[in-house]
C-alpha positions in Angstrom: 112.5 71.2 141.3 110.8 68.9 139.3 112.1 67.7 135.9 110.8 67.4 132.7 111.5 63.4 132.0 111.5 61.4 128.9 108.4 61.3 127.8 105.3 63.8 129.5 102.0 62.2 130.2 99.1 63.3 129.1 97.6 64.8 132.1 100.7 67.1 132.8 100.3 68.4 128.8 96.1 68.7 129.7 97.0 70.9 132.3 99.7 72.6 130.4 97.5 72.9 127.6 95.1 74.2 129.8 97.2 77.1 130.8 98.1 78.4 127.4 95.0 78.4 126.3 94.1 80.7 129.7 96.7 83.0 128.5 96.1 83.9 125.1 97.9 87.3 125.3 101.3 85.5 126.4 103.9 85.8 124.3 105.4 82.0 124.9 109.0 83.1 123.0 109.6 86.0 125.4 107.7 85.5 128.9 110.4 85.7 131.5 109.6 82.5 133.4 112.3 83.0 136.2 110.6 85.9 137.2 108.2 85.9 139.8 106.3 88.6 138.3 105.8 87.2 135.2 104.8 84.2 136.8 102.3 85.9 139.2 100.6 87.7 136.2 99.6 84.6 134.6 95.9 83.1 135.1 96.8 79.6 136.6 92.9 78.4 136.8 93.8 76.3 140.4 96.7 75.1 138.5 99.6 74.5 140.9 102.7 76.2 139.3 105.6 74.7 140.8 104.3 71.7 139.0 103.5 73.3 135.6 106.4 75.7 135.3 109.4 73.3 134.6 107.1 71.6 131.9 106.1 75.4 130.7 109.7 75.9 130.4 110.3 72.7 127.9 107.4 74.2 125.9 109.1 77.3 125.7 112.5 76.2 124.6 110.3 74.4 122.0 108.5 77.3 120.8 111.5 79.0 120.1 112.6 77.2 117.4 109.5 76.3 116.0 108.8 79.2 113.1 106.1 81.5 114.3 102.1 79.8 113.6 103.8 77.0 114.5 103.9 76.5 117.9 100.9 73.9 117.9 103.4 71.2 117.6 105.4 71.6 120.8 103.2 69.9 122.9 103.1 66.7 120.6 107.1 66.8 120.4 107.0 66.6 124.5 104.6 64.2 124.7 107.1 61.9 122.7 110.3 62.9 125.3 111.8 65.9 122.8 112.0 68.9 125.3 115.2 71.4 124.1 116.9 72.2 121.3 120.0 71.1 122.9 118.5 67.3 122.8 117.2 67.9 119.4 120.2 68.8 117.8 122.2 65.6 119.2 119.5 63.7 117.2 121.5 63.0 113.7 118.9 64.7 110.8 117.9 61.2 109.5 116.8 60.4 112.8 115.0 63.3 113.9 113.2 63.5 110.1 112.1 60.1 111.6 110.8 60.9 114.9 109.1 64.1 113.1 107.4 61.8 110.3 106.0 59.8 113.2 104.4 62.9 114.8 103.6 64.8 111.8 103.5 62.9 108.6 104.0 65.3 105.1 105.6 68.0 106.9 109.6 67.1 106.2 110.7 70.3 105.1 109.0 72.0 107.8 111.0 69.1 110.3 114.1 70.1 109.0 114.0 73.7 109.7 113.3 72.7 113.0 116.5 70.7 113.6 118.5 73.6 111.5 117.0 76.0 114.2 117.9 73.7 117.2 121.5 73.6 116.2 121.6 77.3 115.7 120.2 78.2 118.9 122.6 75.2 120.7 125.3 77.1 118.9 124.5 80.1 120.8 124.0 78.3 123.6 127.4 77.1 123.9 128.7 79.7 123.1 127.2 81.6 126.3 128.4 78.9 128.3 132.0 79.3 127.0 131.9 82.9 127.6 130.5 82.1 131.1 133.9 79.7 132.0 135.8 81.9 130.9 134.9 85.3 132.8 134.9 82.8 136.2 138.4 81.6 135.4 140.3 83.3 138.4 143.2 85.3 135.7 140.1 87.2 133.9 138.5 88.3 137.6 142.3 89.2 138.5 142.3 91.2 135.5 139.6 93.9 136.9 138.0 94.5 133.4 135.2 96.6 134.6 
């Protein structure tokens, strides 16, 4: 599987790009992109999906913390390396208000609802994880809660 690095070049966004804008009914927030379904029903213009997908899947986890009518600034924020909310909320608010200038200059308000949102949704994140740990921990399969 190929991963999403620092920074994305701008041919990878073009052809990401590319495939959102083929796809104008897709809802970006919810799509399922594990599922081979969702994946088949998409129009992929000679687009080679096992290349697109883990960079479709960054944009996702951007779009869902952007507010809605917003979503036209995840592909700059991947272009400059920010791909989860998980890596923007370990960015300290000062610095990412300073990255988020850089991309979009006037818009600090807007930049720190995004990194509120990214902590929230890490938040939850974690706390899935936690919840994952423990229901593997061998006394809570022992227990037979079912």
């Amino acid at each position: 599987m190929v991963s999403v690095t620092k920074s994305v070049s701008r041919a990878a966004l073009a052809e990401l790009q590319r495939l959102i804008e083929a796809n104008p009914s897709v809802d970006w927030r919810a799509i399922a992109l594990d599922s081979p379904a969702e994946l088949n029903a998409l129009e992929w213009h000679e687009l080679e999906p096992e290349a697109v997908v883990p960079l479709l899947k960054a944009y996702q986890r951007l779009v869902r913390i952007l507010p809605e009518s917003e979503e036209r600034r995840a592909l700059p924020l991947l272009e400059s390396g920010l791909h989860s909310s998980i890596q923007i909320a370990n960015l300290s608010r000062d610095e990412f208000a300073r990255r988020w200038n850089e991309l979009f200059p006037g818009n600090e308000s807007l930049g720190l609802a995004v990194h509120r949102a990214a902590i929230s949704r890490r938040s939850e994140l974690l706390l899935h994880h936690i919840n994952d740990i423990q229901r593997n921990e061998p006394h809570y399969r022992a227990a037979r809660f079912r």
